[in-house]
N, C-alpha and C positions, 0 to 999 in steps of 0.2 A: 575530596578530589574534584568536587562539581567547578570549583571558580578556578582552580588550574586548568579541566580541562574544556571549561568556558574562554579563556583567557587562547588560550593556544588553538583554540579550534576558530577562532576572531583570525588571529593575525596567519592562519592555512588559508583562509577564504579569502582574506584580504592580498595575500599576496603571490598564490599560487592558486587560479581557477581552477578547478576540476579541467581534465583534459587539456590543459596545456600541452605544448611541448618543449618545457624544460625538465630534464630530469632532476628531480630533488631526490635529496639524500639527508632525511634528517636526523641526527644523533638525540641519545635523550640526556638531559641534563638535569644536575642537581633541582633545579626549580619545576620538571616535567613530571615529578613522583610526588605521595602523599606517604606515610608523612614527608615534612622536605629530608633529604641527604638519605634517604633510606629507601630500598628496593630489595627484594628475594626472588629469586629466579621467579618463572611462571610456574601453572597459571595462577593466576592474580588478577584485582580487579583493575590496579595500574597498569600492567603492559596489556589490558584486554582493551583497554580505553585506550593507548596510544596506537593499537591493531589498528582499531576501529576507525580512530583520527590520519591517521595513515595506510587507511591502504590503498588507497590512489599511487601510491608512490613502492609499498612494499611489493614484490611478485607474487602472485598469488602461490606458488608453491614453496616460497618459504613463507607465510604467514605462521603458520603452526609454530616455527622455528624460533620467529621473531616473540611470539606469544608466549612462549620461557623464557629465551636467551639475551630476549632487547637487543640482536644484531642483526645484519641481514647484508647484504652482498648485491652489487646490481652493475652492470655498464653503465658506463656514463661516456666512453668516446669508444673506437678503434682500439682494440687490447690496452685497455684501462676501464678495470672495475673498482668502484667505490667501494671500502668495506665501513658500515656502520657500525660502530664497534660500542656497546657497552660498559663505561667505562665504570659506572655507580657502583658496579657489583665488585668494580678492584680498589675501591678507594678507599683512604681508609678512615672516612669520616662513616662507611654508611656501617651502621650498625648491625644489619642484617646478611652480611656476607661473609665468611668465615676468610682466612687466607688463605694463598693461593696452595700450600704444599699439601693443602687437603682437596687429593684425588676429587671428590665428590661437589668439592665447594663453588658457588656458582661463577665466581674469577675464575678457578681449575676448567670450567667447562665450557663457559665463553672464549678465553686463549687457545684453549683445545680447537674450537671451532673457526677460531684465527688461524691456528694452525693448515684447516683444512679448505679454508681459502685460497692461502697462496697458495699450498703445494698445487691444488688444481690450475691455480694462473701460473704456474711454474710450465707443467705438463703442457699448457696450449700457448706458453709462450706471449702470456697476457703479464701486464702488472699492476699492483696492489696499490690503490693510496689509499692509507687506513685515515680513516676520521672519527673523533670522540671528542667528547665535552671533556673531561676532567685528563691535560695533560699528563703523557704517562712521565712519569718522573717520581715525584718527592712526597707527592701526595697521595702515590697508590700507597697496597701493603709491598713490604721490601720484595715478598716472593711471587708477588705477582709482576713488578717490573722486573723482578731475575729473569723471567719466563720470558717477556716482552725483548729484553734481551737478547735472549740465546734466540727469539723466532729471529729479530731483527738482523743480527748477525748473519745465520742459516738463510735467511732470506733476502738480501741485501741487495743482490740482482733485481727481486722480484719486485721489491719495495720503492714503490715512485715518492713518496713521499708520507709522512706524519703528521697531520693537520687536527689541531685542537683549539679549544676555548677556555670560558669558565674564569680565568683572571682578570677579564675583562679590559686587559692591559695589551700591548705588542711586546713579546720577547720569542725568543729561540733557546733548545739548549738542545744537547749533543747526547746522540745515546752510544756510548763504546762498546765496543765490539768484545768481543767472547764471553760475556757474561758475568765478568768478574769487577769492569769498571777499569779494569786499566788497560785495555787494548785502545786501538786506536779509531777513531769514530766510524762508524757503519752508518748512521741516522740522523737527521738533525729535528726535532719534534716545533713546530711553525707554529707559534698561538698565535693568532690573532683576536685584536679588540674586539668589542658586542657591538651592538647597535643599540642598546640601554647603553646609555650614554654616563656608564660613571664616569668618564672619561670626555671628551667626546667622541659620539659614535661614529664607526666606520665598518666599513666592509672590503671585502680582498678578493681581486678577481685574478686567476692566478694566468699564466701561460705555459703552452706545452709542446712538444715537439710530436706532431701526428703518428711520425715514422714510429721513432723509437717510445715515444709515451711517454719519457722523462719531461718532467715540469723544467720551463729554463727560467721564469721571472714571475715577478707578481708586481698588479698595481692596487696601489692601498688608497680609496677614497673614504673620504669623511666630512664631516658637519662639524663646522667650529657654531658652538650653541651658544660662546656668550656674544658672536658676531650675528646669529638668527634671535636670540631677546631684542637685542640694542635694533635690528631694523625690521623684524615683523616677518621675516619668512626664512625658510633653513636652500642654502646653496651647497651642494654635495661637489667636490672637489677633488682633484688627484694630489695626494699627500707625497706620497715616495714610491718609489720605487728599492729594492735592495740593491741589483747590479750598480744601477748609477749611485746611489746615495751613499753607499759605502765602499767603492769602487772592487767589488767582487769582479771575477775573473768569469766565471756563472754562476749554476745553481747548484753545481755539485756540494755532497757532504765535504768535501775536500777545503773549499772555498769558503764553507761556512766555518769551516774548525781554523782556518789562519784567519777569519775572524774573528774568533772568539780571543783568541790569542792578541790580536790588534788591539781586543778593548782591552787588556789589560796592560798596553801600553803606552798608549794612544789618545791622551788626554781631550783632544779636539774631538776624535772619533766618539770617544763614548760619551761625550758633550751630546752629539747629535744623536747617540743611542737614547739616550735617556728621554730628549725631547722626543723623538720618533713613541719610545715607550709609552709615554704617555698622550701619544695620539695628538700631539701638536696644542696639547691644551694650557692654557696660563692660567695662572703663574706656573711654570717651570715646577720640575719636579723636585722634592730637594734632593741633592747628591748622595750617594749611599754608595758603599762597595758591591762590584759584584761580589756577588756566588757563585764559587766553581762547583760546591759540592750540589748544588739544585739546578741552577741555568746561568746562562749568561745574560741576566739581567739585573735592574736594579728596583729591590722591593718598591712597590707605592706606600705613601703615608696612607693609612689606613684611612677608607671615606672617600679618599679623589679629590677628583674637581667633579663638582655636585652640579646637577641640571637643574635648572631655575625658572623649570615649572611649564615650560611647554607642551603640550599634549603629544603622547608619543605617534599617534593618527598623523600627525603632522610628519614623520619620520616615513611611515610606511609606505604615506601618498606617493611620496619623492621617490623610494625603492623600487613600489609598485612603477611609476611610472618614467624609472631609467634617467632621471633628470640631473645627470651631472653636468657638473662643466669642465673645463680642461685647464682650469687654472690651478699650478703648483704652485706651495709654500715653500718657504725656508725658514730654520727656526732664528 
């Protein structure tokens, strides 16, 4: 675990000073554990190390919490708390987690502990934006997305938003409501691309309505990498936006489900889906069908569009120091 947590304790120092004032909210992902894809509740020598790497950032009274469960709960504006959610222990690559319908098993006890988020942001009239690295979807176990589910559903008011990683790609997919997969959408789960640049990399700065806490838009900037080889430095850019690019109505789940719908009719539409997906990278991604039964996207060729060797220090400088510009692309 030393060069994982050499490797991560680099880019906390590099990009998040001690005593800042941004509140950071980190998720832990498949590459954050030793062995890789694998994690068992605590205590443990991984989640004692990412304690220890975080907790600038964790509250000191759920430390302990975070020290089994790998989740933890925090404000981040006016009635909107961040929930860090765990997601390793529902996936169903890691070896070490049983499935969810085992009361005891460490998915059974982290959803449990989801559970017990909102219902408190219910009570005080706060709302939830869950965040995790491994979208809840296709790739958990099936009984732990049931669970995801039925909270989703149950808590759909409470629920500002779904925010994950991990494919290193841009896509959305719809979580339906009552738990059985054919109701009608409650959730829309928002992946956004890395900043490891299988792709090229970007980041997602979202927006929000104070009053009510519901997210209305998000701007999506990024680094075209084989336009930073060819002239010697990386320029960070605003790619899209969703309202305008795909002319949504807002950010509601509502909006996002008669788009998914669109793409599956809408030739020109899912043209620019596909380019968006792959983060505006060339050559163009090659065409594939959606997926309705995973997301509404369309798989990458395995591998990307491959970075060409740049130092990622080069990546982090520009992050660290906010250096975009405000020029849009079109694909």
């Amino acid at each position: 675990y030393g060069e994982i947590g050499w490797v991560s304790g680099r880019v906390v120092r590099r990009l998040w000073p001690a005593g800042g004032p941004t509140v950071v909210v980190p998720v832990i992902g498949n590459n954050d554990v030793f062995p890789h894809d694998t994690l068992a509740l605590g205590p443990n020598a991984c989640l004692a190390n990412l304690t220890a790497l975080w907790g600038d950032w964790v509250p000191a009274a759920q430390r302990a919490t975070f020290a089994t469960l790998g989740s933890f709960a925090v404000p981040v504006a006016p009635r909107l708390v961040a929930a860090s959610l765990n997601t390793i222990v529902l996936a169903r690559f890691n070896g070490a987690a049983q499935k969810c319908h085992h009361a005891k098993s460490a998915g059974a006890q982290v959803l449990d502990w989801l559970e017990g988020v909102l219902a408190t942001a219910r009570a005080r009239g706060d709302r939830v934006l869950i965040a995790g690295h491994v979208p809840a979807g296709s790739q958990w176990h099936g009984s732990c997305f049931a669970r995801y589910q039925q909270l989703a559903t149950a808590y759909a008011d409470t629920v500002a938003a779904h925010v994950y990683g991990h494919t290193h790609d841009d896509r959305f997919s719809l979580i339906a409501g009552d738990g059985d997969g054919d109701g009608d959408a409650v959730g829309v789960v928002l992946v956004a691309p890395s900043v490891v640049p299988t792709y090229n990399p970007a980041l997602r700065v979202f927006s929000f309505n104070r009053s009510s806490a519901a997210l209305t838009d998000y701007t999506q900037y990024y680094a075209d990498v084989a336009a930073a080889d060819a002239q010697g430095n990386v320029t960070w850019r605003a790619e899209y936006s969703p309202l305008a690019a795909y002319g949504m109505a807002d950010f509601s789940v509502r909006s996002w489900a008669q788009l998914f719908k669109r793409l599956g009719t809408d030739s020109g539409l899912k043209a620019l889906y596909q380019h968006y997906l792959g983060v505006s990278s060339t050559p163009l991604l090659a065409t594939a069908d959606l997926d309705r039964q995973t997301d509404a996207a369309v798989r990458p060729p395995r591998g990307g569009f491959q970075y060409a060797g740049r130092p990622f220090d080069d990546y982090f400088e520009q992050l660290a120091a906010g250096t975009f510009s405000s020029a849009k692309t079109t694909p």
